[in-house]
LOZAZA-147458 format. One line per 5 residues: number of its first residue (from 1); their letters; for each residue y negated, x negated, z of N, C-alpha, C. Coordinates in steps of 0.05 Angstrom, whole numbers, plus 5000, padded with zeros to 4 digits. Example, Ala and Ser with C-alpha at 12.3 -4.5 7.8 and 13.67 -1.06 7.14 Angstrom:
REM residues 2
1> AS> 5114/4736/5156/5090/4754/5156/5066/4736/5156 ~ 5045/4743/5142/5021/4727/5143/4999/4742/5157
END
This chain:
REM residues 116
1> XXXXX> 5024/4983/5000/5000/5000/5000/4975/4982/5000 ~ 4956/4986/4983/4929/4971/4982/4910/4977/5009 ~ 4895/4960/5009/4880/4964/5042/4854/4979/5027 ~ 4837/5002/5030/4821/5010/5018/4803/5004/5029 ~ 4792/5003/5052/4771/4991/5067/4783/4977/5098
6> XXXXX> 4759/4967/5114/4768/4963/5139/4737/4970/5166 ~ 4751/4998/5177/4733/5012/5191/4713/4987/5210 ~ 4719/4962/5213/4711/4954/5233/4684/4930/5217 ~ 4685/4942/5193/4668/4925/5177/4659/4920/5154 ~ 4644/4949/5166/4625/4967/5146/4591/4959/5139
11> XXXXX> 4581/4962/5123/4555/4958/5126/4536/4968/5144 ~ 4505/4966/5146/4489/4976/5169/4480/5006/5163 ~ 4483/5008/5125/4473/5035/5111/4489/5045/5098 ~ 4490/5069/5097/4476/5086/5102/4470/5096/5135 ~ 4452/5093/5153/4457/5098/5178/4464/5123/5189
16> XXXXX> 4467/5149/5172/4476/5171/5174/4491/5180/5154 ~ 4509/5196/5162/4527/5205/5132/4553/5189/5128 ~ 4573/5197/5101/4591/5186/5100/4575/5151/5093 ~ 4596/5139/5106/4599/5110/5103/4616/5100/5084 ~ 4641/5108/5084/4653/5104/5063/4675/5127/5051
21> XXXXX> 4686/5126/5027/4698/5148/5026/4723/5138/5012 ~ 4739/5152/4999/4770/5135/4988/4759/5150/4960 ~ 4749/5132/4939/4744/5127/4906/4767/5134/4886 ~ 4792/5130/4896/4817/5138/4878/4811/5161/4868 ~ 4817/5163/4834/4809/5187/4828/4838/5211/4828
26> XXXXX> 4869/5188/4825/4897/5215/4818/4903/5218/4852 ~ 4893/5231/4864/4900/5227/4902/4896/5256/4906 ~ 4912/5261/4920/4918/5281/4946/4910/5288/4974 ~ 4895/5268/4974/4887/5261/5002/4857/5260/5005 ~ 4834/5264/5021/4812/5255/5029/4805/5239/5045
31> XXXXX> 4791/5222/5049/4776/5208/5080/4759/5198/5083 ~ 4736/5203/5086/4717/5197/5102/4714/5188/5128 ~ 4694/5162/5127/4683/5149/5153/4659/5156/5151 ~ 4645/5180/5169/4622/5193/5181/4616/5168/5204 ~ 4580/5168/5194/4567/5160/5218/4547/5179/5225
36> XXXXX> 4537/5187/5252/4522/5192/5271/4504/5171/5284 ~ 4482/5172/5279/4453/5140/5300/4454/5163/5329 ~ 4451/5142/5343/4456/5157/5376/4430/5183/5373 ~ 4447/5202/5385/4432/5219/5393/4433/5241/5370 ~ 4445/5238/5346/4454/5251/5327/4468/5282/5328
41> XXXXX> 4473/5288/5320/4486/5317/5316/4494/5328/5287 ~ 4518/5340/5283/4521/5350/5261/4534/5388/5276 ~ 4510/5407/5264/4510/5431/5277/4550/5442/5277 ~ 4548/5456/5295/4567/5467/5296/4573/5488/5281 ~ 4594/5490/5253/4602/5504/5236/4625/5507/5227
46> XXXXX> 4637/5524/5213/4659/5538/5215/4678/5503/5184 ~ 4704/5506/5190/4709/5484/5175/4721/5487/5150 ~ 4723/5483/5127/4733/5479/5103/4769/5497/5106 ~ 4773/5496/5083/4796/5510/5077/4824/5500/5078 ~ 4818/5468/5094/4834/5449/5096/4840/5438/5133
51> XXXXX> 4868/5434/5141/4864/5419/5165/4854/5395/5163 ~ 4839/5382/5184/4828/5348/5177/4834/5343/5206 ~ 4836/5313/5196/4850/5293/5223/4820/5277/5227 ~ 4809/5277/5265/4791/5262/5256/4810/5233/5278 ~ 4792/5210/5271/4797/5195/5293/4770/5179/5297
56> XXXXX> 4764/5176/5317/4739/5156/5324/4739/5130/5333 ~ 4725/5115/5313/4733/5092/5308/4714/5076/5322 ~ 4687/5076/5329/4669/5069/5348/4647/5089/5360 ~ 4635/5081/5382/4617/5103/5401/4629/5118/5408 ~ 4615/5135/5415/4615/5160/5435/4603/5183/5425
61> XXXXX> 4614/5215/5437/4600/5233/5432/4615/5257/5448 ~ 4612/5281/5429/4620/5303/5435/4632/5324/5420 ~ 4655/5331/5414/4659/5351/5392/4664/5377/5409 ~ 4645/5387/5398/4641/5416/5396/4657/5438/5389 ~ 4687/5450/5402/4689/5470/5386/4688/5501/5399
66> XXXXX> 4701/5524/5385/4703/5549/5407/4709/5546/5435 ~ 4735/5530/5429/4740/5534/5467/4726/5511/5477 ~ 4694/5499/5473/4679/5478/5486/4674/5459/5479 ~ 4666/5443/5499/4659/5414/5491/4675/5391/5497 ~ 4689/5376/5479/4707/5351/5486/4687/5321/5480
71> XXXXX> 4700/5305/5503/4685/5287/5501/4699/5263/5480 ~ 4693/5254/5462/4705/5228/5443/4692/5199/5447 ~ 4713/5180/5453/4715/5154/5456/4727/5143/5429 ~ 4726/5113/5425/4731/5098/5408/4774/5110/5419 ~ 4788/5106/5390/4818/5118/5398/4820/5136/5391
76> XXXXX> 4802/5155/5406/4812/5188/5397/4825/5204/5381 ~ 4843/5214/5378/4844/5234/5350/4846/5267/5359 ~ 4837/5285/5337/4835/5310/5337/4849/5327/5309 ~ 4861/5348/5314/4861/5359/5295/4849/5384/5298 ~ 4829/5387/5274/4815/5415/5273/4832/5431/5251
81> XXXXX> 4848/5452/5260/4857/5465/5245/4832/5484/5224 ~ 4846/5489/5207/4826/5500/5183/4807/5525/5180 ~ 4784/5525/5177/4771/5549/5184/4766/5552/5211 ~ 4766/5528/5228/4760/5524/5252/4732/5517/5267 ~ 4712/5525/5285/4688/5520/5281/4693/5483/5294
86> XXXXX> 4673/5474/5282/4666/5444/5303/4642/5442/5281 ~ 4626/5415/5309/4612/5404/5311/4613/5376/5320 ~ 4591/5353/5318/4598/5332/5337/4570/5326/5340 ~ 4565/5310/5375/4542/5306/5372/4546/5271/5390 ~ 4532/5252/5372/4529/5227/5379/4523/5217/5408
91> XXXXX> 4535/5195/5417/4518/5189/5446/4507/5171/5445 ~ 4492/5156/5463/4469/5128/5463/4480/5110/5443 ~ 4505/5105/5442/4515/5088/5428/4514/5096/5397 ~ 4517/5118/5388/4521/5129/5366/4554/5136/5357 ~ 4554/5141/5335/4587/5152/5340/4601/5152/5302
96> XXXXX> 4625/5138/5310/4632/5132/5273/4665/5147/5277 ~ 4669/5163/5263/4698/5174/5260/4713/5174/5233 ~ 4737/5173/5232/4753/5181/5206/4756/5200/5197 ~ 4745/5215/5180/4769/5239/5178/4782/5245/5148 ~ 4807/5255/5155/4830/5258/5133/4838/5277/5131
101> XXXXX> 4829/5291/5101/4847/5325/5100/4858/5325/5073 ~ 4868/5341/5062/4886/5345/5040/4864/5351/5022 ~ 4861/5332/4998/4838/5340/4984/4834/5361/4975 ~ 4806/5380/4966/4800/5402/4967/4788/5400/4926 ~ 4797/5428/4925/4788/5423/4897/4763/5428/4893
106> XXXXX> 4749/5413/4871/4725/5416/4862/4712/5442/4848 ~ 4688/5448/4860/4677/5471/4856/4663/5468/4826 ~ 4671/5481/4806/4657/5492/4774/4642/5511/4769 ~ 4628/5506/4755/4610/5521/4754/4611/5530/4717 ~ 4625/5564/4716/4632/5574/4694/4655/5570/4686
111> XXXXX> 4672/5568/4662/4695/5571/4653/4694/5550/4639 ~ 4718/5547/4629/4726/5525/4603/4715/5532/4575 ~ 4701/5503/4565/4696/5512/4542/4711/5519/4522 ~ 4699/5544/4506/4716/5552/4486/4719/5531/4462 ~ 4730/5526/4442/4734/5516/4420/4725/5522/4394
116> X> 4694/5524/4378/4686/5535/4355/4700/5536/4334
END
């Protein structure tokens, strides 16, 4: 298996947002490394049509879901089952996580072109 990135040595930018993402275009799979700058937040909303695995790879924070607030350390993992609400919100440190779901198909806009 090829090493696609290595979470522990990433650049300084983008300082919010995905950091990196997996580029393969024939894949099954998604993942994103989300960052949060301390004190960050990403609102609490309902989740995609997919389960995703997160794991937190540095900082601290909070994920947010219906039944409350969990606290996340570097280690962690979660699974948000699908259509599930969450949120996460950064701590002093700031907060960088993985997450991995079964890739989702891409949204089009209209039909296939016809053939003149």
């Amino acid at each position: 298996m090829p090493i696609l990135t290595n979470t522990a040595a990433q650049p300084d930018e983008p300082a919010r947002g995905a950091v990196w993402s997996i580029a393969e275009p024939d894949r099954e799979l998604d993942s994103n490394l989300i960052r949060l700058p301390a004190g960050d937040s990403i609102p609490a909303h309902t989740g995609a049509e997919v389960d995703t695995l997160i794991h937190v790879v540095s900082g601290h924070g909070v994920l947010v879901t219906d039944a409350g607030e969990e606290p996340l350390r570097p280690g962690d993992l979660a699974l948000l089952p699908r259509r599930t609400v969450r949120g996460f919100r950064a701590g002093e440190d700031g907060l960088e996580y993985l997450t991995v779901h079964r890739r989702r198909q891409s949204l089009q806009i209209g039909g296939r072109a016809q053939a003149g």
